[in-house]
N, CA and C atoms of all chains as a GROMACS GRO file, in nm:
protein
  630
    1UNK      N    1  11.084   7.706   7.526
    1UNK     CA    2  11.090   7.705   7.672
    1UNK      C    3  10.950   7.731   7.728
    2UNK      N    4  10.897   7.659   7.805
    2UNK     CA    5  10.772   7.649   7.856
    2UNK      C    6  10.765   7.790   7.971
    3UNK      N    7  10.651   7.895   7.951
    3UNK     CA    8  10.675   7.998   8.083
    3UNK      C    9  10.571   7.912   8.177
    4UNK      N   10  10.621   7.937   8.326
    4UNK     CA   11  10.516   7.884   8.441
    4UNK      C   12  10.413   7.980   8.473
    5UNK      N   13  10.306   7.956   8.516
    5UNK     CA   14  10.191   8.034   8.524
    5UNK      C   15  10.238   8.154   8.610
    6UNK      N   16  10.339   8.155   8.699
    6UNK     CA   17  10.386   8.269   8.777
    6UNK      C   18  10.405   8.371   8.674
    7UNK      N   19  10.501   8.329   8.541
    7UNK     CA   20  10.569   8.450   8.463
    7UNK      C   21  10.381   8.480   8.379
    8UNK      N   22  10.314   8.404   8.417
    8UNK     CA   23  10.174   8.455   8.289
    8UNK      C   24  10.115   8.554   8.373
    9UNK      N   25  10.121   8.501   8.522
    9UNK     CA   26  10.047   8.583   8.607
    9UNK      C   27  10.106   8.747   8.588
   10UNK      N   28  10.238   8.757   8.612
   10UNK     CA   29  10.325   8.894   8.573
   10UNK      C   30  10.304   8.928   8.458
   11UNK      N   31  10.251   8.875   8.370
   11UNK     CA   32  10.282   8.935   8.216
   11UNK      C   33  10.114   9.024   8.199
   12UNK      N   34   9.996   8.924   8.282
   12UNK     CA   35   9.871   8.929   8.244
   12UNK      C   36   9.878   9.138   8.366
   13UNK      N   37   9.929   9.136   8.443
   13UNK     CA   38   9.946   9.233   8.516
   13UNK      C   39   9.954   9.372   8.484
   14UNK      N   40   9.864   9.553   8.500
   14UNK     CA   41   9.867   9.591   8.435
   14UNK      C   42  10.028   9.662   8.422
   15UNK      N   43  10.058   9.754   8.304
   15UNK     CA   44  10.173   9.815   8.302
   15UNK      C   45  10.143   9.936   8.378
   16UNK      N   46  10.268   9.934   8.492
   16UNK     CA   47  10.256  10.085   8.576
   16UNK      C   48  10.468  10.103   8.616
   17UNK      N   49  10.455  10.223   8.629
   17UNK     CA   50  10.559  10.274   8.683
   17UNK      C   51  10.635  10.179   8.835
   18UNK      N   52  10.738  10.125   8.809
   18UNK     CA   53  10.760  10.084   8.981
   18UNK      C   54  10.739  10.119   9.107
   19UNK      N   55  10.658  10.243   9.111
   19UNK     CA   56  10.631  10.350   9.227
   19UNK      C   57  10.548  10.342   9.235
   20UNK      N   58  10.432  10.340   9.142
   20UNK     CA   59  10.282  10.353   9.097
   20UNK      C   60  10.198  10.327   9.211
   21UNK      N   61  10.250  10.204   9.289
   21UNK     CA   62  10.148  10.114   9.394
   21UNK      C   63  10.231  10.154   9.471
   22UNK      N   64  10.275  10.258   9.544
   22UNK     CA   65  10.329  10.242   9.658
   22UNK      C   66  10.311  10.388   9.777
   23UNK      N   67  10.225  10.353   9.874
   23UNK     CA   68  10.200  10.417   9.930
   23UNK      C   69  10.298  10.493  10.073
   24UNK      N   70  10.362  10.577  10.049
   24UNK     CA   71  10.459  10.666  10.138
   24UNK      C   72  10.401  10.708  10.305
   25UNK      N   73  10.385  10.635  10.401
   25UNK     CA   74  10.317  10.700  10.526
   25UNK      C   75  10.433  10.773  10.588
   26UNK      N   76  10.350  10.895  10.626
   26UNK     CA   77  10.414  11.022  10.655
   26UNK      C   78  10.360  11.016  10.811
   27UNK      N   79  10.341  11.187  10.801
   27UNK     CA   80  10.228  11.256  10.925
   27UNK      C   81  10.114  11.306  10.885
   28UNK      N   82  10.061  11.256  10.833
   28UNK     CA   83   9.929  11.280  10.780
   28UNK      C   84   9.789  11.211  10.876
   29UNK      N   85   9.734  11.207  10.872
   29UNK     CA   86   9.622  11.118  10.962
   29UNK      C   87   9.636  11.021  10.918
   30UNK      N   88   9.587  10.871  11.003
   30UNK     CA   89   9.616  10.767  10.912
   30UNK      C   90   9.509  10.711  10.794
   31UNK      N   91   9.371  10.817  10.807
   31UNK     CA   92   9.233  10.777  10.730
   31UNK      C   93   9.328  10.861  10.562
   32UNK      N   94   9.383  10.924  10.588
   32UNK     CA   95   9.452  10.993  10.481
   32UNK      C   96   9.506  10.866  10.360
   33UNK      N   97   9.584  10.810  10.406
   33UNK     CA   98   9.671  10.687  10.378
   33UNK      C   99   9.614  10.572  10.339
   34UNK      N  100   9.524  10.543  10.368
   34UNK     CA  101   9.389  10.448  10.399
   34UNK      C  102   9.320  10.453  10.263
   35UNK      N  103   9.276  10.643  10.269
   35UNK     CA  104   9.263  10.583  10.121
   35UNK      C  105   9.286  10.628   9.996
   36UNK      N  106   9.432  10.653  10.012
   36UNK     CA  107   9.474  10.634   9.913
   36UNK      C  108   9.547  10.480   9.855
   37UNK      N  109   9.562  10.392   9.997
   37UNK     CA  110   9.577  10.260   9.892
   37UNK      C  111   9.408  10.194   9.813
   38UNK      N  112   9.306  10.246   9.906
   38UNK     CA  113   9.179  10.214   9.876
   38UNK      C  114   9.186  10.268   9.726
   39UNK      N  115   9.192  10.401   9.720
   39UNK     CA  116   9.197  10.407   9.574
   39UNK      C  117   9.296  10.342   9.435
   40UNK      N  118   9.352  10.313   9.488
   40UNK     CA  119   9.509  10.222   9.426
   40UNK      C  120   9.465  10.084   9.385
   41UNK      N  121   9.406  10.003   9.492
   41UNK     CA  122   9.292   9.903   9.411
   41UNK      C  123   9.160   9.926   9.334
   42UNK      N  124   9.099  10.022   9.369
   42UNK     CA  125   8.995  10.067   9.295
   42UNK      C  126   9.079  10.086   9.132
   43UNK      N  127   9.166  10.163   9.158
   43UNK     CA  128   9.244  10.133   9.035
   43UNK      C  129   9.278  10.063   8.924
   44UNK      N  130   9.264   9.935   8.986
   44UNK     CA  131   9.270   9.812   8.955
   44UNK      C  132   9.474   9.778   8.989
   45UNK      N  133   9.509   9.828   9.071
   45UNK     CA  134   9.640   9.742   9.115
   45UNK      C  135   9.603   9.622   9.150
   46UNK      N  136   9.675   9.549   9.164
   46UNK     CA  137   9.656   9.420   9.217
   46UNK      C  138   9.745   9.410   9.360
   47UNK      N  139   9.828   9.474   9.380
   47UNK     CA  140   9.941   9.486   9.517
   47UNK      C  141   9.934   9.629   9.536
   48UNK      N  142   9.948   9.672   9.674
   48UNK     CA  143   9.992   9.803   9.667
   48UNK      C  144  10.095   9.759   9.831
   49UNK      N  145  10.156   9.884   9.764
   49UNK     CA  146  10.295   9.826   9.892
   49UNK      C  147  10.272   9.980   9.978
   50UNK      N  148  10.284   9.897  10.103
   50UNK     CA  149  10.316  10.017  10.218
   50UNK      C  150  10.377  10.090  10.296
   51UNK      N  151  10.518  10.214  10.266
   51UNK     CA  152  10.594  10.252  10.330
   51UNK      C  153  10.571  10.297  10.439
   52UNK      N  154  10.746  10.309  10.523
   52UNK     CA  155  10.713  10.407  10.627
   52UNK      C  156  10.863  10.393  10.716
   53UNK      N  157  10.911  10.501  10.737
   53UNK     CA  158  11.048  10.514  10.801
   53UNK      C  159  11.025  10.592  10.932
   54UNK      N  160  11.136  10.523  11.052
   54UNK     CA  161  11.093  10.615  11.176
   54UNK      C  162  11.010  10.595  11.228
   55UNK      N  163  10.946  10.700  11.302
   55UNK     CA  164  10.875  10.716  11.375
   55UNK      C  165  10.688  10.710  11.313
   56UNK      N  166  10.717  10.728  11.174
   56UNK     CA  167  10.601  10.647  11.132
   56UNK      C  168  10.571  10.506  11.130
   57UNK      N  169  10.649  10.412  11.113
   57UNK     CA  170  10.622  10.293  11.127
   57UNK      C  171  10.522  10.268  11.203
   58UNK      N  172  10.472  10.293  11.267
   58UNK     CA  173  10.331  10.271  11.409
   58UNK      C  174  10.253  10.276  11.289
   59UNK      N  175  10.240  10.396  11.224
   59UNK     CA  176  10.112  10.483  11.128
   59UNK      C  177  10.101  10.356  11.028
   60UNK      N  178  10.192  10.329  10.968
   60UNK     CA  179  10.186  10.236  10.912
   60UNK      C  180  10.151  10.080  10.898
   61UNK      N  181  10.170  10.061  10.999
   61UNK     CA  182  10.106   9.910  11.012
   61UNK      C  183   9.958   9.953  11.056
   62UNK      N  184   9.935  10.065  11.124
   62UNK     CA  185   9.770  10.121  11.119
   62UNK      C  186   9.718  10.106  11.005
   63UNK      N  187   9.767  10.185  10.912
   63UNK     CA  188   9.720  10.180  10.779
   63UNK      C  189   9.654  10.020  10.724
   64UNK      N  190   9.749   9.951  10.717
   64UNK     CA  191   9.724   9.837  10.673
   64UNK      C  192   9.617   9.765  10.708
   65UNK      N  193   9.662   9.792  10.850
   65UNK     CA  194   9.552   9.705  10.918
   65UNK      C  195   9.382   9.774  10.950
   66UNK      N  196   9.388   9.871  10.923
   66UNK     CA  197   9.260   9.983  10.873
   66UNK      C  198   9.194   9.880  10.733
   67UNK      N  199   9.306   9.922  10.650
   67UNK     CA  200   9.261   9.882  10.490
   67UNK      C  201   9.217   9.712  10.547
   68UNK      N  202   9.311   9.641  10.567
   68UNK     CA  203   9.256   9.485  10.543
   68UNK      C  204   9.143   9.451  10.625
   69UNK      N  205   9.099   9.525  10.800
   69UNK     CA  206   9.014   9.486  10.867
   69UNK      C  207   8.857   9.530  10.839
   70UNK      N  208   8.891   9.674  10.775
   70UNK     CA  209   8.767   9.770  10.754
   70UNK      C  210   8.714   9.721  10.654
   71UNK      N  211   8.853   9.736  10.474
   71UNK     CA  212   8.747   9.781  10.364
   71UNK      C  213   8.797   9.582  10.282
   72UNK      N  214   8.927   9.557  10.275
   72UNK     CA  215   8.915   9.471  10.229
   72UNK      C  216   9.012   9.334  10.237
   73UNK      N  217   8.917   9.263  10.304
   73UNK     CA  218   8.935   9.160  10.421
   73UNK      C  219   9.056   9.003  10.336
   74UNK      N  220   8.983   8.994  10.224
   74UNK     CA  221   9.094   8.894  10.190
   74UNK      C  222   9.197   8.937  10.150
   75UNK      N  223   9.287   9.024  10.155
   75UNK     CA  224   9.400   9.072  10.112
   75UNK      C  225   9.528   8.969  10.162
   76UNK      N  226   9.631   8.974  10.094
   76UNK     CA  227   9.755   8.884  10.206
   76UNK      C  228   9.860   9.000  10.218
   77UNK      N  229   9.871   8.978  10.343
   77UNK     CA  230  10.021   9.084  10.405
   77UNK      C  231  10.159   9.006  10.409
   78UNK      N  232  10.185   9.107  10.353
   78UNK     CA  233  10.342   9.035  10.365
   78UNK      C  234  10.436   9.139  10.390
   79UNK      N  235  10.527   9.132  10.510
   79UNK     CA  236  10.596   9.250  10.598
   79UNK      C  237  10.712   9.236  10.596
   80UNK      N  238  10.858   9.334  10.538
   80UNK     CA  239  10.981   9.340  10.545
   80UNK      C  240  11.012   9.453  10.619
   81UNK      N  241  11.116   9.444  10.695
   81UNK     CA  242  11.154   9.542  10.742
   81UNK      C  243  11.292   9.577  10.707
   82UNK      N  244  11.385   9.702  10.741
   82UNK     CA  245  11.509   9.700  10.643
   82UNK      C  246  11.562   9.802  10.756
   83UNK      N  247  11.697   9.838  10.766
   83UNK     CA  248  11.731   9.956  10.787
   83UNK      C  249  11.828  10.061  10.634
   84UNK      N  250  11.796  10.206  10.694
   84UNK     CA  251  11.867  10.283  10.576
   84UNK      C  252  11.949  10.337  10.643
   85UNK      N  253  12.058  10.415  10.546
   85UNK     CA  254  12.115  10.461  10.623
   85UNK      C  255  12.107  10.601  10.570
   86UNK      N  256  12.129  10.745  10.654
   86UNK     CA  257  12.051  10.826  10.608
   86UNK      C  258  12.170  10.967  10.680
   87UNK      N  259  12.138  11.066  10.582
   87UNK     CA  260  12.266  11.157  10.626
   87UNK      C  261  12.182  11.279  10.677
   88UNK      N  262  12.224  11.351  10.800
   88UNK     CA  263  12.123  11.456  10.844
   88UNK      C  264  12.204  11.629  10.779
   89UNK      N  265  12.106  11.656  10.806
   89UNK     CA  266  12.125  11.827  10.734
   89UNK      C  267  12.320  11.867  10.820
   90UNK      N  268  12.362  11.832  10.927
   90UNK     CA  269  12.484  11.831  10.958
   90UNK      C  270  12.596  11.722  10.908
   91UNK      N  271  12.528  11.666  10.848
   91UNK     CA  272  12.602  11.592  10.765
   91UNK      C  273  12.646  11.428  10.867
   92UNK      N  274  12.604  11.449  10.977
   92UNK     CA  275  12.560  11.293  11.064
   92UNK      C  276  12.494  11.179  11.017
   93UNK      N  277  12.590  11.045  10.979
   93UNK     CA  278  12.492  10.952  10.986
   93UNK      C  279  12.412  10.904  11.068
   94UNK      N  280  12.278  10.876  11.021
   94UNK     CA  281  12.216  10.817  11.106
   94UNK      C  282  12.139  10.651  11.046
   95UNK      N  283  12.105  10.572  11.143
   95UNK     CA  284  12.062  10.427  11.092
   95UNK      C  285  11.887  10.479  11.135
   96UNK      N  286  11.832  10.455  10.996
   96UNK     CA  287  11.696  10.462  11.065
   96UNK      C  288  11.587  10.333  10.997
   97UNK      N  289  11.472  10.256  11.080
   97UNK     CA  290  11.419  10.165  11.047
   97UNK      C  291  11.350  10.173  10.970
   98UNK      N  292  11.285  10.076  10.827
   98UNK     CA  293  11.221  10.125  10.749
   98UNK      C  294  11.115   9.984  10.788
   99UNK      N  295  10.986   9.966  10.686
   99UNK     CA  296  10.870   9.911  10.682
   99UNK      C  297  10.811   9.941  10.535
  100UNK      N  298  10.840   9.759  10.477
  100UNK     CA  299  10.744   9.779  10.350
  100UNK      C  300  10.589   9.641  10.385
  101UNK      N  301  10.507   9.668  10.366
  101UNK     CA  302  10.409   9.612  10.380
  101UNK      C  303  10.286   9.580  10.266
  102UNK      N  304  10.334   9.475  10.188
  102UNK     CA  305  10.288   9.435  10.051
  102UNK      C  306  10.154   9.426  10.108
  103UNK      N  307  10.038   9.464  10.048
  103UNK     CA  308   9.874   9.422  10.036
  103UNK      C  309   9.843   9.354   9.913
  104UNK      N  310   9.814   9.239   9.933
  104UNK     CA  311   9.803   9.209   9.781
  104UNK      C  312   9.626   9.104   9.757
  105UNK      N  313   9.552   9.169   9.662
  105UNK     CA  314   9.430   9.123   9.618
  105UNK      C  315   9.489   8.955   9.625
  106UNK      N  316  10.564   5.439  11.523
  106UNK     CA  317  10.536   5.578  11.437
  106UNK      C  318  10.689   5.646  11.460
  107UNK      N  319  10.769   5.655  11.332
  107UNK     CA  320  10.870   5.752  11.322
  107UNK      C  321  10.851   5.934  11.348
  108UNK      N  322  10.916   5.951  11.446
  108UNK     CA  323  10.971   6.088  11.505
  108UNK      C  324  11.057   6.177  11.377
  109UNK      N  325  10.941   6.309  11.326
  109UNK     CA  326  11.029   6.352  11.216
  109UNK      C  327  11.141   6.439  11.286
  110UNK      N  328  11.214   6.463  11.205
  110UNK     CA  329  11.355   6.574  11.248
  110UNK      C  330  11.353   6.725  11.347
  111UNK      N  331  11.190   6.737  11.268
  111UNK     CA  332  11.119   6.856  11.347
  111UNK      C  333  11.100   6.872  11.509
  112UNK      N  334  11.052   6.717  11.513
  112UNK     CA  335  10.981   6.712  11.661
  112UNK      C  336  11.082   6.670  11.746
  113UNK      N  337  11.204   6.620  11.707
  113UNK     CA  338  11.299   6.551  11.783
  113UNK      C  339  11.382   6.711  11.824
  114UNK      N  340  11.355   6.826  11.741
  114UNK     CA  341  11.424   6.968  11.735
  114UNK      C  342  11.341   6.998  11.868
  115UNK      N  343  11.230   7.038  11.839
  115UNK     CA  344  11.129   7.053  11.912
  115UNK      C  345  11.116   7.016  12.065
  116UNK      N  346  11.141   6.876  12.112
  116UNK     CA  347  11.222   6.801  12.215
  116UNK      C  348  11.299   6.862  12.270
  117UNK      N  349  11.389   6.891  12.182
  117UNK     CA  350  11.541   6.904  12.275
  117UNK      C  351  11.579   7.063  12.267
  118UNK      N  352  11.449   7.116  12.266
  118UNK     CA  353  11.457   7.278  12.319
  118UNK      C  354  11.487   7.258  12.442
  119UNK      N  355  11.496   7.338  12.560
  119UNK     CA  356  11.503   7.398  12.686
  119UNK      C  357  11.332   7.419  12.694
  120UNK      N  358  11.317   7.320  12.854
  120UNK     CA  359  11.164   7.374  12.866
  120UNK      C  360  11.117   7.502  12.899
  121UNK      N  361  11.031   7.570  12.883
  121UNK     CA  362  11.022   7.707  12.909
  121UNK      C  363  10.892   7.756  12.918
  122UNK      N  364  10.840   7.844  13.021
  122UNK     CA  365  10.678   7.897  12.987
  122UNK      C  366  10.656   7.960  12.865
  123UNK      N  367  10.557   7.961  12.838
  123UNK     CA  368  10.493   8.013  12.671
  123UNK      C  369  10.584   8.146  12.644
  124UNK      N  370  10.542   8.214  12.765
  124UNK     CA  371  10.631   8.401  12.752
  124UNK      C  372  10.739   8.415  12.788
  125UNK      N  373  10.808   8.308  12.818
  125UNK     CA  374  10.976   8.336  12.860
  125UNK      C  375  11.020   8.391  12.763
  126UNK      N  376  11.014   8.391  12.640
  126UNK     CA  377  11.065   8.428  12.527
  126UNK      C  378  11.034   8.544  12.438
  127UNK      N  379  10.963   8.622  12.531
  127UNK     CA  380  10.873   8.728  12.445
  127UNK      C  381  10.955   8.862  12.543
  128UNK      N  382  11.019   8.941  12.454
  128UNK     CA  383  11.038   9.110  12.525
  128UNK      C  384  10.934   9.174  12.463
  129UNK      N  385  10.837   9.212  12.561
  129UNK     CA  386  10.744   9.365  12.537
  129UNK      C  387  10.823   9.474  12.531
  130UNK      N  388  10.816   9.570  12.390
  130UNK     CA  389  10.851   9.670  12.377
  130UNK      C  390  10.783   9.827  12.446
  131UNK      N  391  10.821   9.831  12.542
  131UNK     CA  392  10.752   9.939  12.534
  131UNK      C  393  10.810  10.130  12.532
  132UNK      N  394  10.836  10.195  12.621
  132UNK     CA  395  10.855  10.336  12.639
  132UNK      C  396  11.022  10.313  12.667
  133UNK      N  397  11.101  10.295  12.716
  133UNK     CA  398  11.235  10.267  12.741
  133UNK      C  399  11.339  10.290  12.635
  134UNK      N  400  11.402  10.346  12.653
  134UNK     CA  401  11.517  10.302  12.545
  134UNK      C  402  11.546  10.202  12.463
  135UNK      N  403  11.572  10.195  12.360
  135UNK     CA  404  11.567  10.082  12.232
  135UNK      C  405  11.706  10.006  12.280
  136UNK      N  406  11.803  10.031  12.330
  136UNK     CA  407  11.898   9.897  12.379
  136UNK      C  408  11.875   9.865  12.499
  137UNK      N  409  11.785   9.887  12.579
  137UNK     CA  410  11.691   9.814  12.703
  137UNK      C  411  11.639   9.673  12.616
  138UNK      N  412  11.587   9.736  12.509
  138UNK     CA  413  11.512   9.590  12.509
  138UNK      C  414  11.612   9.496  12.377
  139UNK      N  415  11.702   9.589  12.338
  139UNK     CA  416  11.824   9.499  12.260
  139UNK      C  417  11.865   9.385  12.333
  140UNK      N  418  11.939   9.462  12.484
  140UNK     CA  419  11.993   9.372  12.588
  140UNK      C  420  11.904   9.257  12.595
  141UNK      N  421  11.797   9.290  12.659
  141UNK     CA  422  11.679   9.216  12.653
  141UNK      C  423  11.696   9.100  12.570
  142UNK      N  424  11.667   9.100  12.453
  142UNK     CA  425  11.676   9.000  12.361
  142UNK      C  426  11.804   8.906  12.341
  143UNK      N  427  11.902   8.995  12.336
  143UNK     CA  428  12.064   8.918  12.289
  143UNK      C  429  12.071   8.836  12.433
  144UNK      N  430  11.986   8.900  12.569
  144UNK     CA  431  12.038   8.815  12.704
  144UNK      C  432  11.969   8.711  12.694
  145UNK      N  433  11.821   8.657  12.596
  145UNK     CA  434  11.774   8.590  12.571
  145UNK      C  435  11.845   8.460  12.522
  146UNK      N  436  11.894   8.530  12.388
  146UNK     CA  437  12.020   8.388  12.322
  146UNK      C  438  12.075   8.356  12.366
  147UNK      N  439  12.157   8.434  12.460
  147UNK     CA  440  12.259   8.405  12.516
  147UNK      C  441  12.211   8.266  12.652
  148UNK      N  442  12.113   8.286  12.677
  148UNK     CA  443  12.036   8.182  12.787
  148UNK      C  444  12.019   8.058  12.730
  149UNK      N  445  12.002   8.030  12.586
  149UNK     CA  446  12.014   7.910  12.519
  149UNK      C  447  11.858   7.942  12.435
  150UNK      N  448  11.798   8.013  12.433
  150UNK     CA  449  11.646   8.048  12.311
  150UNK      C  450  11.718   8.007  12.192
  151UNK      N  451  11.622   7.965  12.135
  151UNK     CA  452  11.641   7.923  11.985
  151UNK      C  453  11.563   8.050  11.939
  152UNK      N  454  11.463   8.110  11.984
  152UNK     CA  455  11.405   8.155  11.919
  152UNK      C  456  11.333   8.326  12.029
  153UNK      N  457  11.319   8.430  11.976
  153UNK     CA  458  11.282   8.540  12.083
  153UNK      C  459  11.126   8.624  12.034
  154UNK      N  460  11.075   8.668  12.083
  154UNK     CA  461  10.969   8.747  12.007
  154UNK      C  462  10.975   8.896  12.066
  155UNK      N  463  10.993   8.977  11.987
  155UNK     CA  464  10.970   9.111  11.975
  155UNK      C  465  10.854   9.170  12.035
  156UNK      N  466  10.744   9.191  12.076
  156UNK     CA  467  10.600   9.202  12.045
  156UNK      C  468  10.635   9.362  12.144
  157UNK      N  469  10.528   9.462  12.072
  157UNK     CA  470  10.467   9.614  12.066
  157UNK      C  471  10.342   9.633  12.018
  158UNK      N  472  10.265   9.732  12.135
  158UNK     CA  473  10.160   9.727  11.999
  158UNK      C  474  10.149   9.927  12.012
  159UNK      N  475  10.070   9.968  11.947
  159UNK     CA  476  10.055  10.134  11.901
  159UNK      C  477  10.192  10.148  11.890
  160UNK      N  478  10.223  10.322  11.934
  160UNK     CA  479  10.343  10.410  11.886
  160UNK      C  480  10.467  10.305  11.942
  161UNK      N  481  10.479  10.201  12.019
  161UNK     CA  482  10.568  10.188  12.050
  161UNK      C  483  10.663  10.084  11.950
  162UNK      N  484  10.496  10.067  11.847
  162UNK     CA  485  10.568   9.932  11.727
  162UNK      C  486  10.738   9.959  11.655
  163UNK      N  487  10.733  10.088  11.617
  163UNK     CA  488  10.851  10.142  11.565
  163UNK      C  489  10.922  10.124  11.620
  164UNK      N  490  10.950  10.154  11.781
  164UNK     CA  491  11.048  10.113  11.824
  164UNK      C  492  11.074   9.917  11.823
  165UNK      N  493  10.977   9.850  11.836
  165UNK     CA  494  11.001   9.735  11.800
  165UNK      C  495  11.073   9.699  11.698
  166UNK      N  496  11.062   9.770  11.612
  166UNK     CA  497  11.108   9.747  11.450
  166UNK      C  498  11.262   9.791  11.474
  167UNK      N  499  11.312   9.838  11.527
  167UNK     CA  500  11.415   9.919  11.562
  167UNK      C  501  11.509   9.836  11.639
  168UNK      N  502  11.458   9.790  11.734
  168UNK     CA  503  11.516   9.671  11.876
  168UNK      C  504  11.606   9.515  11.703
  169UNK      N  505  11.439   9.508  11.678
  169UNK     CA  506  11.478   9.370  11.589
  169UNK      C  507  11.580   9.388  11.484
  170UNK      N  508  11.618   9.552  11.404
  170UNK     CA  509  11.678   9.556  11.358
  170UNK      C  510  11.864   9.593  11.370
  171UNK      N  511  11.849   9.618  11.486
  171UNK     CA  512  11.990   9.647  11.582
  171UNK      C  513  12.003   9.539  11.652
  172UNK      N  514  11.923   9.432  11.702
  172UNK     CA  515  11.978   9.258  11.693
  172UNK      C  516  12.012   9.203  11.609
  173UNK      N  517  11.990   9.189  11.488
  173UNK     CA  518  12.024   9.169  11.354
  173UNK      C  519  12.140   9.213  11.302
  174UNK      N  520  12.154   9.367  11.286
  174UNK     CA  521  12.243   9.401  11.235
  174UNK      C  522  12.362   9.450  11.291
  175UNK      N  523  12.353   9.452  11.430
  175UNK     CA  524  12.492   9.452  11.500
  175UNK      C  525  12.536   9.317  11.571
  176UNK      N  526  12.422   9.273  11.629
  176UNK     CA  527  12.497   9.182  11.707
  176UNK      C  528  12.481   9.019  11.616
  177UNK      N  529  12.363   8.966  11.595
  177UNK     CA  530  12.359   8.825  11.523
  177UNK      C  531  12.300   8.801  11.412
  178UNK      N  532  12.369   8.846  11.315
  178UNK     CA  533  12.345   8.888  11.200
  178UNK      C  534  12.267   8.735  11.098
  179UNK      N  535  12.292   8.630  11.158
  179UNK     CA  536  12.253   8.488  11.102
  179UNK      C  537  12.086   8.466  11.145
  180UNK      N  538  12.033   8.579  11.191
  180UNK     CA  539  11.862   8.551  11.238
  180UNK      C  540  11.767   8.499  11.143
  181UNK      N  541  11.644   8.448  11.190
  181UNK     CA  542  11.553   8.468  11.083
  181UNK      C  543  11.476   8.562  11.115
  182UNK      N  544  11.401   8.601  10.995
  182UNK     CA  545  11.309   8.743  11.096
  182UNK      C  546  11.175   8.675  10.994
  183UNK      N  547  11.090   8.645  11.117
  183UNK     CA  548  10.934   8.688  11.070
  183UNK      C  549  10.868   8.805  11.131
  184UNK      N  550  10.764   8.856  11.064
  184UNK     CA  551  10.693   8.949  11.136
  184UNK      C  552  10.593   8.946  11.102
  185UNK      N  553  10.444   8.955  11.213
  185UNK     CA  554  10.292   8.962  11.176
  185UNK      C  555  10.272   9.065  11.269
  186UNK      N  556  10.155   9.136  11.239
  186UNK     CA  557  10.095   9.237  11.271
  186UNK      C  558   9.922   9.183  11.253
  187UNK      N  559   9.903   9.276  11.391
  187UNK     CA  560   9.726   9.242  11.412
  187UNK      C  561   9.710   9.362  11.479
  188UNK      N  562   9.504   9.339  11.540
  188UNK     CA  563   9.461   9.446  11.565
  188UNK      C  564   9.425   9.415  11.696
  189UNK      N  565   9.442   9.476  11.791
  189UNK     CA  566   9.350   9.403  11.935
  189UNK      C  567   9.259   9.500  12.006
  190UNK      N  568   9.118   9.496  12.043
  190UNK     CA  569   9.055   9.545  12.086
  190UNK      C  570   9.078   9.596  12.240
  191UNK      N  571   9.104   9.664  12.266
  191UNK     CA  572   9.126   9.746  12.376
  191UNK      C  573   8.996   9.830  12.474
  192UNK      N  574   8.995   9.842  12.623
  192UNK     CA  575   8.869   9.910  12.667
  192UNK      C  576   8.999  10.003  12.729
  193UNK      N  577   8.977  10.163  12.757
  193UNK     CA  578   9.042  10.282  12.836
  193UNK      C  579   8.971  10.266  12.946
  194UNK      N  580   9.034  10.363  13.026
  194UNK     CA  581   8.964  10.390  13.154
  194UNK      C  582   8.824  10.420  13.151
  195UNK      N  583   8.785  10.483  13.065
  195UNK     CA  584   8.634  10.578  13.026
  195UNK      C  585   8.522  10.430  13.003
  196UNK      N  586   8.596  10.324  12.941
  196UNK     CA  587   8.519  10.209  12.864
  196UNK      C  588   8.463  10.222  12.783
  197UNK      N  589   8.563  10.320  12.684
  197UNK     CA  590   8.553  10.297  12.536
  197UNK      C  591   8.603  10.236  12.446
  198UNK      N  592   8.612  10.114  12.374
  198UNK     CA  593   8.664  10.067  12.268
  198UNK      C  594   8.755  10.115  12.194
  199UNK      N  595   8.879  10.111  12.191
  199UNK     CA  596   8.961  10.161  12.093
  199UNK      C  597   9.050  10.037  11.998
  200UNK      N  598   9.096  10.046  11.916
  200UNK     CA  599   9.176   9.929  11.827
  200UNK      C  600   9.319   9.980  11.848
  201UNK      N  601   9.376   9.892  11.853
  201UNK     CA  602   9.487   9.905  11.864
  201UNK      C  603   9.595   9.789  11.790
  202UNK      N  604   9.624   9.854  11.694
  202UNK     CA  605   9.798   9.764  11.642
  202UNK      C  606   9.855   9.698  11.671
  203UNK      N  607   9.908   9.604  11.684
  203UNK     CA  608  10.057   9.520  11.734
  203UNK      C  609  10.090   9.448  11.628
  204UNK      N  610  10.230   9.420  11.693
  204UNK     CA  611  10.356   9.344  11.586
  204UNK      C  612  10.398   9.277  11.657
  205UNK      N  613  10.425   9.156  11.577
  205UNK     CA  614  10.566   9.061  11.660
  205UNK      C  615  10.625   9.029  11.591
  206UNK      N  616  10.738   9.030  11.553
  206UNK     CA  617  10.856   9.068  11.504
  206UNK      C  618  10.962   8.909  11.557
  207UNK      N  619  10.921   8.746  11.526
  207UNK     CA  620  11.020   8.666  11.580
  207UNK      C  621  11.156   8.659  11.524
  208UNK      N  622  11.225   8.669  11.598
  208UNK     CA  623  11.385   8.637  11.550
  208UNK      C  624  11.371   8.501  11.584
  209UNK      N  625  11.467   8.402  11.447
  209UNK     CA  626  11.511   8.277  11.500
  209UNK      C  627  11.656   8.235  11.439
  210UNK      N  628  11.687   8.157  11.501
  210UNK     CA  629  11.866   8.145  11.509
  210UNK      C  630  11.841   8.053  11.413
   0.00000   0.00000   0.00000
């Protein structure tokens, strides 16, 4: 069976944990966040993905757009958004919006 | 010259100014600008745009995902994010975020 250069591209890719590349935006400053995906390619990732639930979501597309405008310009974005559903300390559901934001070399 | 399938779609939209179709997200309650949008389809749009830019993006993300998932669940969702240069009162330069978030039927 012939593999297509897609499955060589994945194979040639380094081995990391499924989490490894993935950056969590909180409440932190957003230069915080910034660089730690900066360091994530320095790394040598090749993608690093960008969370963020709530009321971070703002912080988050900051982030990104920090990293791709400032430090590194050919990157491609690629943006999903999702909702979760999420149980509060009273035991209330709540629907809250999430944001993943692939950076990829 | 044959008319592809696209442009004959394209045609037989409803004419409309460029921004008829765009809800700005801003400070308001998140089913302000739900209404907003679903009163959109309901007018005959094929298609709506989301657009927020800073803290208010989240709530954008929020609007598009409670159109989706309560009311017309058959959408398409794209979303891009950019940076736009901004002057304050003072006339200082600040950057600023935005998203647009298109739903299409």
């Amino acid at each position: 069976m012939a593999i297509s250069t897609e499955e060589q591209k994945q194979a040639a890719r380094p081995v990391a944990k499924a989490d490894d590349n993935v950056v969590f935006v909180g409440k932190k400053p957003t230069m915080s966040y910034v660089l730690a995906a900066i360091t994530q390619f320095n790394n040598g990732m090749k993608e690093v993905k960008i969370r963020a639930r709530g009321r971070s979501i703002s912080r988050a597309v900051d982030v990104a757009e920090v990293v791709k405008n400032k430090f590194l310009s050919n990157l491609k974005k690629e943006i999903e958004t999702a909702t979760e559903e999420i149980t509060d300390e009273r035991k209330n559901k709540l629907n809250v919006s999430t944001i993943t934001i692939s950076l990829k070399m």
